[in-house]
TORKOL-4160 file (C-alpha; in steps of 0.2 Angstrom, whole numbers, padded with zeros to 4 digits, m for minus):
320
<pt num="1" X="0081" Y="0287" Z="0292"/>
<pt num="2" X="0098" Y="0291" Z="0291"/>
<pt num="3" X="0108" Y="0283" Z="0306"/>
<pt num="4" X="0093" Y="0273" Z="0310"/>
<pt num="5" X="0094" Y="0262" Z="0326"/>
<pt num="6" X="0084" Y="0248" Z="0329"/>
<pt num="7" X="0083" Y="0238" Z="0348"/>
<pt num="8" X="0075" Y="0221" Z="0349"/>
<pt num="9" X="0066" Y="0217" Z="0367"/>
<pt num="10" X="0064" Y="0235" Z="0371"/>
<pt num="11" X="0050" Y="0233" Z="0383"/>
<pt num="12" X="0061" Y="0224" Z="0396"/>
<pt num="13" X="0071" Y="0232" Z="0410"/>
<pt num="14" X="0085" Y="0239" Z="0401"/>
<pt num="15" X="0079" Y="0242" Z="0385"/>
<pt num="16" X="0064" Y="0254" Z="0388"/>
<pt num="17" X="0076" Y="0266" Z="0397"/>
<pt num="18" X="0089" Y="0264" Z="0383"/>
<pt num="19" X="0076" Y="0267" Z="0371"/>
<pt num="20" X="0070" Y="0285" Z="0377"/>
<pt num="21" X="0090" Y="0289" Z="0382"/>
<pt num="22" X="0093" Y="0285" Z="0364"/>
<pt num="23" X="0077" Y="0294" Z="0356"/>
<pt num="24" X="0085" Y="0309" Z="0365"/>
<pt num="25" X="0101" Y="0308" Z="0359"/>
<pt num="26" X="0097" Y="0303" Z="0339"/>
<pt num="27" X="0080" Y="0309" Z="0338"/>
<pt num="28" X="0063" Y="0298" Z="0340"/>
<pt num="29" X="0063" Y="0296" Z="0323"/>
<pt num="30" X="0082" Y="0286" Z="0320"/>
<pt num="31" X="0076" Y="0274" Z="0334"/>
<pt num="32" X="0066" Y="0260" Z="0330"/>
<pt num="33" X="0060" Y="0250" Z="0345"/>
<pt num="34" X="0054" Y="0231" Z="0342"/>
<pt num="35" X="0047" Y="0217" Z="0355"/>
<pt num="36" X="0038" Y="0200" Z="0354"/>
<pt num="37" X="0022" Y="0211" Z="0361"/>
<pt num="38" X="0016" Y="0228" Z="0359"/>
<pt num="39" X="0023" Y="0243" Z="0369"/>
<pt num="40" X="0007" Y="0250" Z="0372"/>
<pt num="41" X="0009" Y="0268" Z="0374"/>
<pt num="42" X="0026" Y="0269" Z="0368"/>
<pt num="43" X="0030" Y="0286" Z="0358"/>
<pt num="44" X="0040" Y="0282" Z="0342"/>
<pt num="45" X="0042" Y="0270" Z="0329"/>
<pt num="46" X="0037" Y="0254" Z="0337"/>
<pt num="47" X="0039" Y="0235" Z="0326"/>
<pt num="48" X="0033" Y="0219" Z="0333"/>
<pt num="49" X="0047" Y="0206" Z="0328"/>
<pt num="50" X="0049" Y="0189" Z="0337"/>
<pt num="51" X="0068" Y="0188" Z="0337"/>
<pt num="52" X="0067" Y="0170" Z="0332"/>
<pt num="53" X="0059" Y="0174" Z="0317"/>
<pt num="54" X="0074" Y="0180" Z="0306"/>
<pt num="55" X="0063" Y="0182" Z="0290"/>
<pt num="56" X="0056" Y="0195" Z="0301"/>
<pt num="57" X="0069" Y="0202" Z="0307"/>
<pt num="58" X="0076" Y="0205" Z="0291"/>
<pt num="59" X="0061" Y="0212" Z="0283"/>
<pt num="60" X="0063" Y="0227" Z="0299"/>
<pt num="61" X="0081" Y="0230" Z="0295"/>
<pt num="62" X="0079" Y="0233" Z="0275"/>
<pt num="63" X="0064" Y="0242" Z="0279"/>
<pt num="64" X="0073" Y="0255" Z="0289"/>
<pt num="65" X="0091" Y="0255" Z="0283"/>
<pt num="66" X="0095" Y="0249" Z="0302"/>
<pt num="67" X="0114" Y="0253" Z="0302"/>
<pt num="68" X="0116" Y="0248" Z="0323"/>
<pt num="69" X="0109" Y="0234" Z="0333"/>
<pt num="70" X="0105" Y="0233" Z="0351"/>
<pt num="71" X="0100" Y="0216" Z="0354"/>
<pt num="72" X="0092" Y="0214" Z="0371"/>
<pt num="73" X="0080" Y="0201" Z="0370"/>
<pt num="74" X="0081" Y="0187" Z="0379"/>
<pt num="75" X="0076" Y="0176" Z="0394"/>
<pt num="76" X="0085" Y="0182" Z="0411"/>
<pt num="77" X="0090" Y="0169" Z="0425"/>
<pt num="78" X="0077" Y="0164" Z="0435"/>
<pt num="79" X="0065" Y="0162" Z="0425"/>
<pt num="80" X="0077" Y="0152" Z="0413"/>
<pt num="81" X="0081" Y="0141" Z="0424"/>
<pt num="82" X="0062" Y="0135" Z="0426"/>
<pt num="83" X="0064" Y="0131" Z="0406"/>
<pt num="84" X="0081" Y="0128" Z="0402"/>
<pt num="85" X="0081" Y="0122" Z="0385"/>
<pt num="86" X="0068" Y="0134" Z="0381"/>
<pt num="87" X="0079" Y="0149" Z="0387"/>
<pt num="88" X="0096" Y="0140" Z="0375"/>
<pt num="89" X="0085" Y="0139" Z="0359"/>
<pt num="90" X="0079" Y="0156" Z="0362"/>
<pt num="91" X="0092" Y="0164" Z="0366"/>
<pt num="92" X="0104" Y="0157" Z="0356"/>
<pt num="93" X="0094" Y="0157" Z="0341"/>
<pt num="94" X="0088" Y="0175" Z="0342"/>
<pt num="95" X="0106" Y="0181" Z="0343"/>
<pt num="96" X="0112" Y="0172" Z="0327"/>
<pt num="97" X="0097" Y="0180" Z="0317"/>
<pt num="98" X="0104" Y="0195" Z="0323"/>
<pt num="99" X="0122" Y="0193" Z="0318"/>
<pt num="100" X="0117" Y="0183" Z="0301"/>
<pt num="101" X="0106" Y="0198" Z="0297"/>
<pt num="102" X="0117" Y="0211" Z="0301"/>
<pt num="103" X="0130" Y="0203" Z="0291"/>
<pt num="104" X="0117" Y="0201" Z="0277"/>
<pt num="105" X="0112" Y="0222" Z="0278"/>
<pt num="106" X="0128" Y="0228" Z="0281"/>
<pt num="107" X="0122" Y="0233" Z="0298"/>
<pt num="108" X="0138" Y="0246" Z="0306"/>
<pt num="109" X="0139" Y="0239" Z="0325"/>
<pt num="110" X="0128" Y="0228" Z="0334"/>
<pt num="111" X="0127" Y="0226" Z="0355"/>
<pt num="112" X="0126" Y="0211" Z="0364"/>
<pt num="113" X="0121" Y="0212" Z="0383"/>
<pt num="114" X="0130" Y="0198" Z="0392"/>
<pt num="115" X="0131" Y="0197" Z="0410"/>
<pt num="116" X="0142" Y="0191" Z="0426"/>
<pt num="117" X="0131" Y="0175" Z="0425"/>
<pt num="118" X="0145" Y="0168" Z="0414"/>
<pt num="119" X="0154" Y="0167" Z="0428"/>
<pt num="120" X="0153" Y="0153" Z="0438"/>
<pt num="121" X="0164" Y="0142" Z="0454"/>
<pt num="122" X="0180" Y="0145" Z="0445"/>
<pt num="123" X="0181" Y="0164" Z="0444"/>
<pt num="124" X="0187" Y="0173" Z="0460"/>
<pt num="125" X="0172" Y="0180" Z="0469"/>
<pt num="126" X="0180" Y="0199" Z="0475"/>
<pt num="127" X="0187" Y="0209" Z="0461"/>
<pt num="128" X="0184" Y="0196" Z="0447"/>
<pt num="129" X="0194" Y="0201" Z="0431"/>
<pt num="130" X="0190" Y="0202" Z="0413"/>
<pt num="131" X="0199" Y="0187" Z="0408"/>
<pt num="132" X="0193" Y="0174" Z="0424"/>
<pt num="133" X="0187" Y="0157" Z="0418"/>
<pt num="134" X="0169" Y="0154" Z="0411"/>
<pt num="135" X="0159" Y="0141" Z="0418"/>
<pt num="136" X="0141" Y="0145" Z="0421"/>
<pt num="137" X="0129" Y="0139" Z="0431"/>
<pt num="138" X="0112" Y="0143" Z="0422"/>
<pt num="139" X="0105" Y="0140" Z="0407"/>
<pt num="140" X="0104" Y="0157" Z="0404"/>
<pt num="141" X="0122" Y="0162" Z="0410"/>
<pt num="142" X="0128" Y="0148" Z="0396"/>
<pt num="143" X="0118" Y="0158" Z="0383"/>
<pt num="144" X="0127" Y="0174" Z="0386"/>
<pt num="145" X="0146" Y="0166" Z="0389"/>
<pt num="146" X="0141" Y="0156" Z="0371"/>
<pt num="147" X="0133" Y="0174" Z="0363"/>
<pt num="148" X="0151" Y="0183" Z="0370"/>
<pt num="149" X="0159" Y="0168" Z="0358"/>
<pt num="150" X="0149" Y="0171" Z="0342"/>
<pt num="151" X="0151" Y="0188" Z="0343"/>
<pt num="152" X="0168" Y="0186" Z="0344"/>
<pt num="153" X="0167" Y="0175" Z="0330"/>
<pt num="154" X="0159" Y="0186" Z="0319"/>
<pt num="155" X="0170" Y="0200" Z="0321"/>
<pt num="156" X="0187" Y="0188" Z="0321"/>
<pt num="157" X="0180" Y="0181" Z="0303"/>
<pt num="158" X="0167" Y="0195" Z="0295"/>
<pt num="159" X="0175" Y="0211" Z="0302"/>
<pt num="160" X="0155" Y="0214" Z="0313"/>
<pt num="161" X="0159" Y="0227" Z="0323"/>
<pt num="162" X="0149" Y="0218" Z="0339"/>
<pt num="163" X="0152" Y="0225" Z="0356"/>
<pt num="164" X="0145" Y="0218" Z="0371"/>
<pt num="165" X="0145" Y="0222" Z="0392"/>
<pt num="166" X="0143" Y="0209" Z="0406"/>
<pt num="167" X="0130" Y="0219" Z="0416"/>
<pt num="168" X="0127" Y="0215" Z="0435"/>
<pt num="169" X="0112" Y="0217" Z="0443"/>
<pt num="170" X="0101" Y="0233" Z="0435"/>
<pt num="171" X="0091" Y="0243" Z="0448"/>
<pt num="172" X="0078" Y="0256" Z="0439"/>
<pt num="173" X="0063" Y="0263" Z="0443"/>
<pt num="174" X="0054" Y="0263" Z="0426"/>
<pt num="175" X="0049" Y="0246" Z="0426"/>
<pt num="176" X="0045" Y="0230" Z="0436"/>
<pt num="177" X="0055" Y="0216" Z="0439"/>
<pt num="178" X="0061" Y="0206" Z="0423"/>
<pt num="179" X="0063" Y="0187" Z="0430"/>
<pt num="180" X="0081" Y="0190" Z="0435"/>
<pt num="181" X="0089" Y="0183" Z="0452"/>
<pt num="182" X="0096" Y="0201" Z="0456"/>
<pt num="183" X="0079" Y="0209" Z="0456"/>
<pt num="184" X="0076" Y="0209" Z="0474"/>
<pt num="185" X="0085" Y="0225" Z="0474"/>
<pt num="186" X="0070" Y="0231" Z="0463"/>
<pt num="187" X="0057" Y="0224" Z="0470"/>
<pt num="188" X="0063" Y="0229" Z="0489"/>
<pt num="189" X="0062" Y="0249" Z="0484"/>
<pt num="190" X="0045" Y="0247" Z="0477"/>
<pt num="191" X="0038" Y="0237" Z="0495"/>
<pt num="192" X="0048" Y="0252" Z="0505"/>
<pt num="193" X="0039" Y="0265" Z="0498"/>
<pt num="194" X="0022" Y="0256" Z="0499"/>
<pt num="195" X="0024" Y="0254" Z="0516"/>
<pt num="196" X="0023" Y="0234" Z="0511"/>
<pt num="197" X="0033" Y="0218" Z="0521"/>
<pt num="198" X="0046" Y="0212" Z="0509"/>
<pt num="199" X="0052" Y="0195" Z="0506"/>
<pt num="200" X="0067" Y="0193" Z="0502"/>
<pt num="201" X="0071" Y="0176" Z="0490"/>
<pt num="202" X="0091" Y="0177" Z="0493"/>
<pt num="203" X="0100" Y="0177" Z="0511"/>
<pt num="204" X="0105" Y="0194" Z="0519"/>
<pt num="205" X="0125" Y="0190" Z="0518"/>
<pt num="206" X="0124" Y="0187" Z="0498"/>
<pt num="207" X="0135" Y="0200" Z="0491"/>
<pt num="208" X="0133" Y="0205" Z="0472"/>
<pt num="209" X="0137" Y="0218" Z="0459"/>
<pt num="210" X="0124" Y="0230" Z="0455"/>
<pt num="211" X="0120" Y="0244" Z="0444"/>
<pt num="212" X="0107" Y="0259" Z="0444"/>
<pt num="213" X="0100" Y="0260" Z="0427"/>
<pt num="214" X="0105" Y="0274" Z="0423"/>
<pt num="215" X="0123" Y="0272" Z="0424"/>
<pt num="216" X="0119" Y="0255" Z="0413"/>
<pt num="217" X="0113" Y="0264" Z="0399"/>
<pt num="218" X="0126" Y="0279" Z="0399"/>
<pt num="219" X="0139" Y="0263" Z="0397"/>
<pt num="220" X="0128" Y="0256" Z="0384"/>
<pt num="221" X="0129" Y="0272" Z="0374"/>
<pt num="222" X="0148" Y="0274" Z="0380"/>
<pt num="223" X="0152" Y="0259" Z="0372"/>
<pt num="224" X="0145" Y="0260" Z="0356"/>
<pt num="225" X="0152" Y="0277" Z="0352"/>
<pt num="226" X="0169" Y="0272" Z="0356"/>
<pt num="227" X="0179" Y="0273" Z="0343"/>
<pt num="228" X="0183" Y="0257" Z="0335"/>
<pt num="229" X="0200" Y="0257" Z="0338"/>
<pt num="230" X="0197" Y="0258" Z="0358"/>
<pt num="231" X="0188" Y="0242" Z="0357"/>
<pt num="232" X="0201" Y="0230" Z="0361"/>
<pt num="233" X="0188" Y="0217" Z="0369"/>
<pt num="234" X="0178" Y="0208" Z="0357"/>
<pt num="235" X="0168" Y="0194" Z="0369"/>
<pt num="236" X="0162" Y="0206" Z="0383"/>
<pt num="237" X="0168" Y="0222" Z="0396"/>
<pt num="238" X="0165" Y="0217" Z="0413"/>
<pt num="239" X="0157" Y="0234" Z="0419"/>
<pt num="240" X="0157" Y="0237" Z="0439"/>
<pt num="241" X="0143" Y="0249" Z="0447"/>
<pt num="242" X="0143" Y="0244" Z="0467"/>
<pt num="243" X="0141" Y="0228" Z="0477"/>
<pt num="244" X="0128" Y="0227" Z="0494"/>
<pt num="245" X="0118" Y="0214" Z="0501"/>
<pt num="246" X="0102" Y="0212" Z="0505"/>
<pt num="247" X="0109" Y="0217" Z="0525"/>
<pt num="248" X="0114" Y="0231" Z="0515"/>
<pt num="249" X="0101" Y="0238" Z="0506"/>
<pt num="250" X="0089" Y="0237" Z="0518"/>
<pt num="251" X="0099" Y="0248" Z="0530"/>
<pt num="252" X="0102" Y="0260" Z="0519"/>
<pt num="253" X="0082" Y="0260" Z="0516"/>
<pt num="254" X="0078" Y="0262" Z="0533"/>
<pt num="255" X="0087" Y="0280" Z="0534"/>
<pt num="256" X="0069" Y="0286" Z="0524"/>
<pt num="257" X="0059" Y="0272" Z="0531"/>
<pt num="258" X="0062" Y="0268" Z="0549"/>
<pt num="259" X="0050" Y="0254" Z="0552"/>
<pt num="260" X="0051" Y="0245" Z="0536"/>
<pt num="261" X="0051" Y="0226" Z="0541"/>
<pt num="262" X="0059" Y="0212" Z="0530"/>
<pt num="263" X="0061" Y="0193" Z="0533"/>
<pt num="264" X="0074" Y="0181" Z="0524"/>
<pt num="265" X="0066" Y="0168" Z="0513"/>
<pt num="266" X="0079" Y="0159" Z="0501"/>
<pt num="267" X="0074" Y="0149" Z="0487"/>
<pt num="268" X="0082" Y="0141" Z="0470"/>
<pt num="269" X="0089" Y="0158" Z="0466"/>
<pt num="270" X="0101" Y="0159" Z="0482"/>
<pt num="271" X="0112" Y="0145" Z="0473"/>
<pt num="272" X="0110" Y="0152" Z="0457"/>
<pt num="273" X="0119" Y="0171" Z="0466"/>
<pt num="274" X="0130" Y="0162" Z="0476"/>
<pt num="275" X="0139" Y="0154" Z="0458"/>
<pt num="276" X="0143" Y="0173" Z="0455"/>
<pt num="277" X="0155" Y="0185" Z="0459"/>
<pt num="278" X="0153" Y="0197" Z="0473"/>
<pt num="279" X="0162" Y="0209" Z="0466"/>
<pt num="280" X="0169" Y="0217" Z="0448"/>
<pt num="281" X="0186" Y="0220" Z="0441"/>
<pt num="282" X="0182" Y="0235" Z="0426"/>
<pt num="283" X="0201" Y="0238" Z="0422"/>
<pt num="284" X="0199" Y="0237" Z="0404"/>
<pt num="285" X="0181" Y="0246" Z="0403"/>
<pt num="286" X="0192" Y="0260" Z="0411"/>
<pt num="287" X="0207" Y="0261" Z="0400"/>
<pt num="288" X="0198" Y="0257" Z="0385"/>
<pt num="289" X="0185" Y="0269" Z="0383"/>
<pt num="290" X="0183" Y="0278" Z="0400"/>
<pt num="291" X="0171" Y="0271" Z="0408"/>
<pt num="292" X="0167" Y="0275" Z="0429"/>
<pt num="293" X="0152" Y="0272" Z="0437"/>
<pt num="294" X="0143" Y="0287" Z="0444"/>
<pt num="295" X="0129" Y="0279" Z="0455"/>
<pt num="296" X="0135" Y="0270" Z="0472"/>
<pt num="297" X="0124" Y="0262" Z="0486"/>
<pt num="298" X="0117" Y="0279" Z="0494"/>
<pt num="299" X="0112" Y="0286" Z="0478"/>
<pt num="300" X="0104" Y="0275" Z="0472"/>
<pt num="301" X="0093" Y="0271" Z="0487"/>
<pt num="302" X="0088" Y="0292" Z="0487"/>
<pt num="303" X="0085" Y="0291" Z="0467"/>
<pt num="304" X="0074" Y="0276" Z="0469"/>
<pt num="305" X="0065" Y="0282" Z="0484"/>
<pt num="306" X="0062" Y="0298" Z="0476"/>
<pt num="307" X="0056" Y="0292" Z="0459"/>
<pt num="308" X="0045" Y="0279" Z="0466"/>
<pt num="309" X="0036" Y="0290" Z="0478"/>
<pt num="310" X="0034" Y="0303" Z="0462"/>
<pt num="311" X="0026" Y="0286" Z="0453"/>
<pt num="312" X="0015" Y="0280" Z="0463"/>
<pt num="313" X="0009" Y="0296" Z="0467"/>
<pt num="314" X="0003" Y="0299" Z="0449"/>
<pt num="315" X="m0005" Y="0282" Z="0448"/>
<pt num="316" X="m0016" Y="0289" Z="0465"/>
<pt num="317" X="m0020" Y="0304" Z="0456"/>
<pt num="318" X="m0025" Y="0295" Z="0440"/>
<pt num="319" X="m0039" Y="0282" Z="0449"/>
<pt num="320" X="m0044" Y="0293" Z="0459"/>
């Protein structure tokens, strides 16, 4: 391999898309995909590494000349938040393996995927900047807002070319639901196109930043091939896609399903979204290395609809 890439937790949400988008772009075989479990029918080079486990880790990256990271595992939110201390150990200690071994390799740029749970009651909720105040709410968001720190660390005393986003809320059709408190707005689409009741965990006024997946990836990608000189950010980018409420969403899902009928249960994840922003500042994203978002409210909801339907169509096809 010459420019090989290797992503860790590349069977999640993000990084199954951003493993294909980056096969395409560098070839299947410069792209090593790694999770603590198998991907199954995944066509490439596949490794099972526990994050955790740096010995591991380091046998992967001598084993392949790995010269970029993307380290995406991780636990997300909700599900943190039933294990906090388990979600911190995790978190934390998987992402120091990564930079200790990058460091150790020699590895040329490694990625960090924070998130706008760093912020917490201090930052302003509409148009929050880059530079607002961290103080998370979650275990999870005190991971990322820590892992933005080291990774600034690491460049400030070993010159590790680490570059990070805060990512809001992803929406993609390739994949369930990950355990995050945005992923209503997944899980909504799929009970649309089945013609299924959807319960909805967070109120219907709760307004957050969101991002199709697509446009999350093609800033992934944008990001890392910046040139190094553009990067003038060395904790995170905030990144803005579009912000909607459940209200929202669900309006804009009955243009293509007119009776679809949903009801407004919140639980532990409505405090959790109202501790974050409902809307994104991207000023330096934009001047730094060009970054706009593509995918607003409308085009999301006619991609997802479209892609699901093609979906669950094939899975009829295949059972029956």
């Amino acid at each position: 391999m010459n420019n090989a890439i290797l992503i860790t937790g590349a069977n999640g949400q993000l990084g199954s898309v951003l493993a294909k988008s980056l096969q395409n772009k560098y070839g299947k075989q410069n792209v090593v995909a790694s999770d603590i479990r198998s991907a199954g029918s995944f066509d490439g080079v596949f490794e099972l590494i526990d994050a955790t486990d740096i010995s591991r880790l380091d046998e992967v990256v001598c084993k392949y000349r790995i010269k970029q990271i993307f380290h995406l595992a991780a636990i997300l939110s909700a599900n943190g938040e039933k294990a906090p201390l388990k979600t911190w150990d995790l978190n934390m200690q998987a992402w120091l393996n990564i930079l200790e071994t990058s460091l150790k390799n020699k590895v040329e740029k490694v990625f960090f995927p924070s998130s706008i749970a760093v912020f917490g009651e201090s930052a302003p909720k509409d148009n929050t900047p880059n530079t607002a105040y961290l103080d998370p709410t979650t275990s999870y968001g005190i991971s990322k807002a820590a892992g933005e720190n080291w990774g600034h660390y690491y460049f400030n005393k070993y010159d590790l070319d680490v570059r990070s986003l805060r990512y809001p809320g992803l929406i993609g059709y390739q994949s369930v639901p990950g355990g995050g408190t945005t992923d209503y707005a997944v899980e909504v689409y799929h009970k649309a196109v089945l013609e299924e009741r959807f319960s909805c965990f967070l109120r219907e006024d709760t307004s957050l930043p969101m991002m199709f997946m697509d446009d999350a990836v093609r800033a992934t990608i944008e990001l890392m091939e910046a040139p190094r000189e553009r990067i003038t950010i060395r904790t995170s980018y905030n990144i803005a896609g579009t912000s909607f409420s459940p209200s929202e969403v669900v309006a804009s899902i009955k243009g293509f399903y007119h009776n679809f009928k949903v009801s407004y249960n919140p639980d532990h994840r409505q405090n959790i979204a109202a501790s974050w922003p409902k809307s994104i500042a991207d000023t330096e994203a934009a001047n730094d290395w060009g970054w706009k978002a593509q995918y607003h409210l409308n085009e999301i909801t006619e991609t997802m609809i479209g892609k699901l339907k093609e979906k669950y169509a094939q899975h009829e096809s295949t059972i029956s």
